[in-house]
C-alpha positions as CSV (number, residue, x, y, z in Angstrom):
1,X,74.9,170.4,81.4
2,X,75.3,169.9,85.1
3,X,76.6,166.7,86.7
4,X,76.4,165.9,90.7
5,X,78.7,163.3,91.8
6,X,77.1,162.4,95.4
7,X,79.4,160.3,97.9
8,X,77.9,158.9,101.3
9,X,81.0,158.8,103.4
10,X,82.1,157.3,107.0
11,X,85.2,157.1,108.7
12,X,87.1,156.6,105.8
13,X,89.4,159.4,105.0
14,X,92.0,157.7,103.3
15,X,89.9,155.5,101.1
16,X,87.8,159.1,100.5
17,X,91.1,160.7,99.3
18,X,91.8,158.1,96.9
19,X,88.2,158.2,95.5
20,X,88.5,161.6,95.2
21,X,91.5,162.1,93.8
22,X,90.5,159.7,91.1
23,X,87.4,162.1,90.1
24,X,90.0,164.7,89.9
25,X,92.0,163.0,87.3
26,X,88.4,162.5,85.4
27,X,87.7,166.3,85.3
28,X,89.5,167.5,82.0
29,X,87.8,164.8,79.7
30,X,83.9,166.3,80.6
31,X,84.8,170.0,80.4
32,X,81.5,170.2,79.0
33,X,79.8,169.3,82.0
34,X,80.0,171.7,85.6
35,X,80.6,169.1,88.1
36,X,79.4,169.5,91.5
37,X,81.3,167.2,94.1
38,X,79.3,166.3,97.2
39,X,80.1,164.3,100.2
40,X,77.4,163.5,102.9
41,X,78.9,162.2,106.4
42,X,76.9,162.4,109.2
43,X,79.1,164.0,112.1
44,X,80.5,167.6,112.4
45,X,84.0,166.0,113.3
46,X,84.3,163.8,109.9
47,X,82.8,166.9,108.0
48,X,86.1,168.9,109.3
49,X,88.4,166.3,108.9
50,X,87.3,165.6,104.9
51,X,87.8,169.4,104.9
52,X,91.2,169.4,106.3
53,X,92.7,166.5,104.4
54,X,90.9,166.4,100.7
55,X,91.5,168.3,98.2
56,X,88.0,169.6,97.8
57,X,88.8,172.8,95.9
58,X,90.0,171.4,93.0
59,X,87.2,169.3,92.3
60,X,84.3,171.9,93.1
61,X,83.4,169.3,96.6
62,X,81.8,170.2,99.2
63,X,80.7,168.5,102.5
64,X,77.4,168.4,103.9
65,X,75.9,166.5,107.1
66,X,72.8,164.0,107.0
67,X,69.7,165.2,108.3
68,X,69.3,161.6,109.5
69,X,71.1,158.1,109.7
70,X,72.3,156.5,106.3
71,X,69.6,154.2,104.9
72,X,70.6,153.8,101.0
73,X,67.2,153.9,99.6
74,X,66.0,156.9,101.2
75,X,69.3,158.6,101.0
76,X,69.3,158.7,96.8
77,X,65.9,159.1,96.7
78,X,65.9,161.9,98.7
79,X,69.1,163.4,96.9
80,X,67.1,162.6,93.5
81,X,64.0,164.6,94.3
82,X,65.3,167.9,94.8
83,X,68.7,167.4,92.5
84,X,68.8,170.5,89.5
85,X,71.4,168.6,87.6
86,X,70.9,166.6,84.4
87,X,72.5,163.7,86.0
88,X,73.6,162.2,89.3
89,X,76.5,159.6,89.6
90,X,76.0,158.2,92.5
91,X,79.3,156.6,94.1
92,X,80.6,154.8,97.8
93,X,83.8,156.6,99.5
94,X,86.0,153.1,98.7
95,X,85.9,153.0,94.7
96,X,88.4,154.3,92.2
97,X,87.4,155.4,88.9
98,X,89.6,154.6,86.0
99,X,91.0,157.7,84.2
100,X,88.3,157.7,81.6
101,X,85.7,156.2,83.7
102,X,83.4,159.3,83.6
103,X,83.6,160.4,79.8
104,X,83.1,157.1,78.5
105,X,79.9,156.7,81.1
106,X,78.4,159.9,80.0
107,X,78.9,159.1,76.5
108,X,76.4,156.0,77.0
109,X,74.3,157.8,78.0
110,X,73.9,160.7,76.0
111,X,72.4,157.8,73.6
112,X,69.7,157.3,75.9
113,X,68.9,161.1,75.9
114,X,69.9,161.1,79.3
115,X,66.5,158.8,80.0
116,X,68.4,156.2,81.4
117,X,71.1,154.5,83.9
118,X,74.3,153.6,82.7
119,X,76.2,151.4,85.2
120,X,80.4,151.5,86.0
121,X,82.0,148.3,85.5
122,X,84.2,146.6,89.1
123,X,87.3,145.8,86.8
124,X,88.4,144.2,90.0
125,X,85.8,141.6,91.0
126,X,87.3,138.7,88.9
127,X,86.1,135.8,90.2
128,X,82.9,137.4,91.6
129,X,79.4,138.4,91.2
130,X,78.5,142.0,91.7
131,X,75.2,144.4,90.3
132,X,76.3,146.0,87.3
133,X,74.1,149.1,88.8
134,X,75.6,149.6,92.2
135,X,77.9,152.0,90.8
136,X,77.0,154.8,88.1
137,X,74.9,157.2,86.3
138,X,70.9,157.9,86.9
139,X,69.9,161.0,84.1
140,X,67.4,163.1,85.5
141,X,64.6,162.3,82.7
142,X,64.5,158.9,83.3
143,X,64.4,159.5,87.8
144,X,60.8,161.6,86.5
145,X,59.3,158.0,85.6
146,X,59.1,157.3,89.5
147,X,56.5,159.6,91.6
148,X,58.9,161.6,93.5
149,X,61.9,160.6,92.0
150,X,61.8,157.6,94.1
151,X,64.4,155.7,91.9
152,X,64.9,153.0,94.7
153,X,63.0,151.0,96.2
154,X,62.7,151.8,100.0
155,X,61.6,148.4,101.0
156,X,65.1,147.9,101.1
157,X,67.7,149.5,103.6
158,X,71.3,149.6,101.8
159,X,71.3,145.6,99.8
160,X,68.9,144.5,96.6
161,X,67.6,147.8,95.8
162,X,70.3,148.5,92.9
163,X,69.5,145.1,91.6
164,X,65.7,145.6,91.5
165,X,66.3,148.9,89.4
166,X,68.4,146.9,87.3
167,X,65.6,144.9,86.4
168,X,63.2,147.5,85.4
169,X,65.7,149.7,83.8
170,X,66.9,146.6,81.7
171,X,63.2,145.5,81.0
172,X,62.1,148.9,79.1
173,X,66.1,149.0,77.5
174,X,66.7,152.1,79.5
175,X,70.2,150.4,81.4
176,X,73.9,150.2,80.0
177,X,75.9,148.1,81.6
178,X,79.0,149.7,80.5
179,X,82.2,148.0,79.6
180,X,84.4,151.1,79.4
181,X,83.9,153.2,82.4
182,X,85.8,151.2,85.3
183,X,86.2,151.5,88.8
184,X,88.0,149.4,91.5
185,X,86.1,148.8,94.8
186,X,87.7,148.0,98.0
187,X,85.1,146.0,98.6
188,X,86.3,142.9,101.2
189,X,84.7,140.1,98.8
190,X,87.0,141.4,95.6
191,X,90.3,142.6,97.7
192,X,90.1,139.2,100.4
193,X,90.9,142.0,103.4
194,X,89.2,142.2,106.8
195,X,85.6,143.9,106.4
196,X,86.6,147.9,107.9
197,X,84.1,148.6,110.4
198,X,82.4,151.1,107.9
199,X,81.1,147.5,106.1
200,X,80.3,146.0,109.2
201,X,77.8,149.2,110.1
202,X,76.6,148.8,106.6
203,X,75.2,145.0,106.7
204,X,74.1,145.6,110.1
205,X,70.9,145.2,108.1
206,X,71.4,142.3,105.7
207,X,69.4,139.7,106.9
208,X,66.5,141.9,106.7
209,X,67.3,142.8,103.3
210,X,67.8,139.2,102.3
211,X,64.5,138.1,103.6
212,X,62.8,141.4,102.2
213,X,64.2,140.6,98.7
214,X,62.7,137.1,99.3
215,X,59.5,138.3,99.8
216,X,59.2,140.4,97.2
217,X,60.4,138.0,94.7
218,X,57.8,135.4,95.6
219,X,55.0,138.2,94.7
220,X,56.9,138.9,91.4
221,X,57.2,142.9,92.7
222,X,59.9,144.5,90.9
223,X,60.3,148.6,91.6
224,X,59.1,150.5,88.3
225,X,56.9,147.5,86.8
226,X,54.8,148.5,90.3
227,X,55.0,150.5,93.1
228,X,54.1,147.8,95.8
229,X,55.5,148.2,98.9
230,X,55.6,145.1,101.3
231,X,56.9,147.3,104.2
232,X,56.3,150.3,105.7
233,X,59.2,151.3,108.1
């Protein structure tokens, strides 16, 4: 059984260490699986500096740049289309995973026959609202529903398309929002600190995202039921 565990990274080396170290301490509890670590960044410099500083040996990682700039939709989808693996978790360079985060993840969902998503719990957003599929597991039989693998919605730059596939994937009981595997984001709305300028590069897009979300709520379009597109950048 193979496993990729994909990171989009940016200027955030410490925050990276952390997240990776956490994976680390996840390793001996899915022996089962061969994990493949992979972390995209999208300059030669950052590429050398992840290899200079992380611990990428120990955790089978390896860093590789982006043919083009971030855009979260297309980034996963293309990652999905080509991936060998049984399963991708798909992760952000500022989240900690709890020590058991990954085992009891997989667990849930080795009960959907890997036809499914199961998504990691924020412990830390108390007080919050978050998508219980921003974070987690996609198995590859259920990313063959979509033509292409095209899991996400590309209507959508990096906000709402997690959410939309958390519809559909609830709708036909193919999501688990899972209780037991954990992670911590450093995410500015759960910890109160200053958005890093990583975030602020990252919403750059927001209002387009709100109003595309808007619009394709009003038609009822949800990624999965249909493949409607209301855009075509």
């Amino acid at each position: 059984m193979k496993l990729d565990i994909v990171i989009p990274s940016r200027n955030r080396l410490d925050k990276l260490k952390v997240c990776l170290e956490s994976i680390e301490n996840n390793l001996s509890d899915i022996s089962p699986y061969r994990v493949n670590v992979k972390i995209y960044v999208d300059t030669e410099d950052e590429r050398n500096n992840i290899r200079k500083y992380c611990k990428l040996g120990i955790v089978g990682g390896q860093t590789i740049l982006m043919k083009e700039e971030y855009r979260a939709s297309r980034f996963w989808n293309s990652y999905l289309k080509t991936m060998e693996a049984d399963i991708l978790c798909y992760l952000n360079d500022d989240v900690k995973l709890s020590s058991t985060c990954l085992r009891d993840g997989l667990m849930d969902l080795c009960y959907l026959d890997y036809d499914g998503i199961v998504g990691f719990y924020q412990s830390n957003q108390v007080g919050t609202t978050n998508c219980n599929a921003a974070f987690g597991l996609i198995g590859s039989k259920f990313a063959d529903r979509f033509p292409d693998r095209k899991v996400f919605c590309e209507d959508y730059y990096c906000l709402y398309l997690d959410e939309e596939l958390m519809k559909y994937a609830s709708s036909i009981n193919k999501f688990t929002g899972s209780t037991k595997a954990t992670l911590e984001h450093y995410h500015p709305v759960f910890t109160k600190e200053l958005p890093d300028e990583t975030h602020k590069w990252l919403r750059r897009y927001k209002q387009r995202d709100i109003k595309v979300h808007n619009m394709r709520k009003a038609k009822n379009l949800i990624w999965g039921n249909s493949f409607e597109r209301i855009t075509t950048d």
